[in-house]
N, C-alpha and C positions, 0 to 999 in steps of 0.2 A: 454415471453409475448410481446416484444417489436418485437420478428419476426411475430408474431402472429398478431400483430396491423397492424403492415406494409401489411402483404398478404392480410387480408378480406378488408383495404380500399382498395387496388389493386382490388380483386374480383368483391367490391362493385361495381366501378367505372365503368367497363364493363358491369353492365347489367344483369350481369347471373341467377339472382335468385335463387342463393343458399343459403341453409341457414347452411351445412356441407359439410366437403369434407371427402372421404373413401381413407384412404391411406395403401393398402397395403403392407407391403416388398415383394416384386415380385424377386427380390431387387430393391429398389429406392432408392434413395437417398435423396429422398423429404423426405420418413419417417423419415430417420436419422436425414435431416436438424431440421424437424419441432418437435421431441421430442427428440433429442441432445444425445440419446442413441447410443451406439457402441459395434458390436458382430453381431453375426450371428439371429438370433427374425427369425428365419424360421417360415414361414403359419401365423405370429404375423399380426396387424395391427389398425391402429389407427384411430378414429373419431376427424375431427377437426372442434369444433366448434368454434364463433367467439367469445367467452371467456374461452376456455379452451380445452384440449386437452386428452382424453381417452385412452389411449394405451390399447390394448388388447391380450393375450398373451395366449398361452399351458402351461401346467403345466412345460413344457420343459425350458421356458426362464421366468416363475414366479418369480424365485430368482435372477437372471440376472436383471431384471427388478426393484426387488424392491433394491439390491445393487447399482442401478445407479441413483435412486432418486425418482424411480416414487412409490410415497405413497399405490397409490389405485390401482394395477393394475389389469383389468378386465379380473376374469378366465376364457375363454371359451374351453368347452369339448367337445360340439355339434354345430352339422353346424344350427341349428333351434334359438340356443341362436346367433350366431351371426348375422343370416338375423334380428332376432331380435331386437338386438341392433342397427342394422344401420339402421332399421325401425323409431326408437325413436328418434331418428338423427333428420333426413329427414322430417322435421314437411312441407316443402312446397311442397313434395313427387319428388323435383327435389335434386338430389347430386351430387356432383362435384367428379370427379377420374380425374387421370393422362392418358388418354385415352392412349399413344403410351407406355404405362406400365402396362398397367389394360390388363387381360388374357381373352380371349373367351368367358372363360369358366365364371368368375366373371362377366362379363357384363352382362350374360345370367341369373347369380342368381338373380343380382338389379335390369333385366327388370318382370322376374316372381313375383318377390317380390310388382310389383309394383310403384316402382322407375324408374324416369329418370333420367340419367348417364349424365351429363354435362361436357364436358371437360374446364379443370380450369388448363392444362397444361401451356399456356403461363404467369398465373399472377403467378406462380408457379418459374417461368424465370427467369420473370420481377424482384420478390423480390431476388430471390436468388446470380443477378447479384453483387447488393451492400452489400459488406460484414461488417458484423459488429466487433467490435474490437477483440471481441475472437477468430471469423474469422479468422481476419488479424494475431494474435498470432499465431495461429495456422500456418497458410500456412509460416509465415516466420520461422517456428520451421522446418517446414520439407524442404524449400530449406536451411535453414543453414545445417542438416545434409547430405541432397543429394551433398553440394559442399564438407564437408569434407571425405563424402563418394566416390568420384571421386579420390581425393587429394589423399587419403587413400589407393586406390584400384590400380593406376596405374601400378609401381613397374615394374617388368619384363614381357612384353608383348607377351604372347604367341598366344594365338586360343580366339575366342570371348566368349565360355562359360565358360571359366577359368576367363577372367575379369569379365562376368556378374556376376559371382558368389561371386565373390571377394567383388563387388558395393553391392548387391541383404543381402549378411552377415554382413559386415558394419551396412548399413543400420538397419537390426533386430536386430543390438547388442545395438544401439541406443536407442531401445524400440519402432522402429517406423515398421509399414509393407511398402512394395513396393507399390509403387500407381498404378504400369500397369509392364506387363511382362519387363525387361528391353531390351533395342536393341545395339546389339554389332555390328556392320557391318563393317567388314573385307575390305581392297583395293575396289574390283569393286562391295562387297556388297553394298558397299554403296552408289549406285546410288540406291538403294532400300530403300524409306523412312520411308515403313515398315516393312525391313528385318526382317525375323524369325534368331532369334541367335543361331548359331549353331556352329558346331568345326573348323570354317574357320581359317585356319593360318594368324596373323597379321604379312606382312612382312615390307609394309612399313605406312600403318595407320590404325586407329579405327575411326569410326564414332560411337557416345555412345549417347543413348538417355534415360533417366532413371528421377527417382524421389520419393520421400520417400511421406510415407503418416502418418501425424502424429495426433493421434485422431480424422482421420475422411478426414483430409485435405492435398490438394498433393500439389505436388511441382511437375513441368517440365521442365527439362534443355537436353541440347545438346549443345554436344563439340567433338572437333574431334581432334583426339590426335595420332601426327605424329612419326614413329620412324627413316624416312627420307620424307622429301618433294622433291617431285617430282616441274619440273617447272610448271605444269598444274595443280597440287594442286595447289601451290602457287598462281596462277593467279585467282584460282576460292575463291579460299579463299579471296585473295583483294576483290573480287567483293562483297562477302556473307557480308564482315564486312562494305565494303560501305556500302551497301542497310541497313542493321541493323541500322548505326550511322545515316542515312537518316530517317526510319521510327522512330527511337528513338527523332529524333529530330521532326515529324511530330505529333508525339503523346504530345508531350511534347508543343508544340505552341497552343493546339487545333484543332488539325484535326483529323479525323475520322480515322475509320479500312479501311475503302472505300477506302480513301487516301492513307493511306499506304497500303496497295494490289496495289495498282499501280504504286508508288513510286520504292516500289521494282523490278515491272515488270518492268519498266522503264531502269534499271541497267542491271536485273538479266536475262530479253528477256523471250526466249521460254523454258532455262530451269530451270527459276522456275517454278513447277507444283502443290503448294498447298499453302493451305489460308496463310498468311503473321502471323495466330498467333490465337488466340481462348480464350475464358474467362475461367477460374480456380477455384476450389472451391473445393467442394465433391465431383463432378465430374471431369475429368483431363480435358475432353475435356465439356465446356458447349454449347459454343455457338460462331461460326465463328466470324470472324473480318472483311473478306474478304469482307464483302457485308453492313455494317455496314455503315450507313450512319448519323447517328446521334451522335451526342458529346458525350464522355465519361463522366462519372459524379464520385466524389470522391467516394468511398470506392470500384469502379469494381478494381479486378484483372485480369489482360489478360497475354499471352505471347507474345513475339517479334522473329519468328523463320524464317529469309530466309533459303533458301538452293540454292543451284546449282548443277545435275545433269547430267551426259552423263552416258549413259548404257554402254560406249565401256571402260569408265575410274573409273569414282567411282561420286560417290557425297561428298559435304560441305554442310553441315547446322549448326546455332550457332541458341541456343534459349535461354534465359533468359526469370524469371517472374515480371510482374512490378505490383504496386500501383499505382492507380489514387488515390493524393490527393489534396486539394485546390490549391496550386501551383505548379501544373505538376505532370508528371508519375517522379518514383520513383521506383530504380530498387531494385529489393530484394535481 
């Protein structure tokens, strides 16, 4: 109820006149956030009004559904009962969706139907930016297992699918899933920052970029794990952990994403090539930092991730996840 409060004064405040919003699993994540369910609710989807929340399911995720706490949940069999119910919704005949997760083909039933489709994607953002305590439990539940799943996985370092797999079963022994495919990048993989993992021979480093997802919530790290350093690692590596302890300290005084994107540019030149770090949640990646020009406020989660790159050598990147709380960021 209390996510619930926060979004419609959000919604309110803009203007939008809505009086529901249609949340389908396309997949989204919003459904997840906003009815706190976990599982696959395939063709499932949820009415949310501004005191209460309808989840609506196939006979397929009925029991799923009502195992997970939702009392009443609405059986629909027919595509007729549903334009239905989002009819009964929509008392202002305007409805809010997730417009860059709403299909084609759904836009086109809510416009037949008579509905205008409002998109309510940014207060959607907006709330989800600040996490609330379970939140925060959560995400610090899956970077605790993602470092002892690193810890865990090291050992004798052969090819990068043999670590990934090593990280990747840790992890699911945990009882938690992987938040995104893992990245292993081998010597000169790793000037690829979003190397595909494959059987590259580790001879003399790993770049590992990986994170567990636990009830819903991820974790993202990177570390690069030498089995000799070269002197040209070594020096990119100084650089990576300067620019890090610099933005670490830039977040921490009150200064923006803005700031730090530049801070690190500043160090790191021409090869750093991407954002400085990104908000965390349900999703791994939420929302840039790079371009972030306003204060952080307690309860966001972001990451801290420089890197340094040559195509002809390998890359460095270190990332950790932090907590904004009332005195300073706070590393997980």
């Amino acid at each position: 109820m209390n996510r619930l409060k926060r979004l419609w004064k959000i919604i309110d405040s803009k203007g939008l006149g809505v009086d529901t919003v249609f949340l389908p699993n396309a997949p989204d994540e919003n459904f997840y956030y906003i009815t706190n369910l976990e599982g696959l609710f395939e063709g499932c989807f949820a009415m949310v009004g501004k005191n209460r929340v309808e989840v609506a399911v196939s006979e397929l995720d009925y029991g799923s559904a009502k195992k997970q706490g939702v009392k009443k949940p609405r059986l629909i069999t027919k595509r007729s009962e549903k334009i239905e119910m989002i009819k009964s919704y929509a008392n202002s005949g305007k409805i809010g969706v997730i417009a860059n997760r709403l299909s084609y083909f759904s836009g086109k039933n809510l416009e037949s139907a008579g509905l205008k489709p409002i998109d309510v994607s940014s207060s959607f953002e907006e709330c989800r930016m600040i996490k609330d305590k379970e939140e925060i439990k959560r995400i610090r539940a899956a970077v605790d297992v993602s470092k002892d799943a690193l810890e865990n996985s090291i050992g004798k370092l052969t090819d990068e699918n043999d670590l990934a797999s090593r990280i990747e079963t840790f992890i699911r022994s945990k009882g938690c899933n992987i938040a995104f495919p893992t990245i292993c990048a081998a010597d000169k993989n790793s000037a690829l920052p979003h190397h595909s993992t494959g059987f590259g021979k580790i001879n003399g480093m790993v770049l590992v970029d990986f994170g567990a997802r636990f009830e819903g919530y991820c974790a993202d790290i990177t570390r690069c794990v030498f089995k000799r350093k070269v002197a040209w690692f070594a020096r990119a590596e100084n650089k990576v952990m300067r620019a890090y302890e610099k933005c670490v300290d830039v977040a921490d005084g009150g200064g923006t994403g803005f700031e730090m994107q530049r801070a690190a540019q500043n160090i790191l030149g021409k090869n750093f090539i991407h954002s400085i770090g990104h908000f965390l949640g349900r999703d791994v990646h939420e929302n840039s930092l790079s371009n972030l020009k306003k204060a952080f406020r307690p309860g966001m989660v972001f990451t801290i991730e420089p890197g340094f790159y040559d195509v002809k050598r390998g890359g460095v990147r270190f990332e950790n996840d932090f907590l904004v709380t009332k005195n300073g960021v706070k590393e997980l």
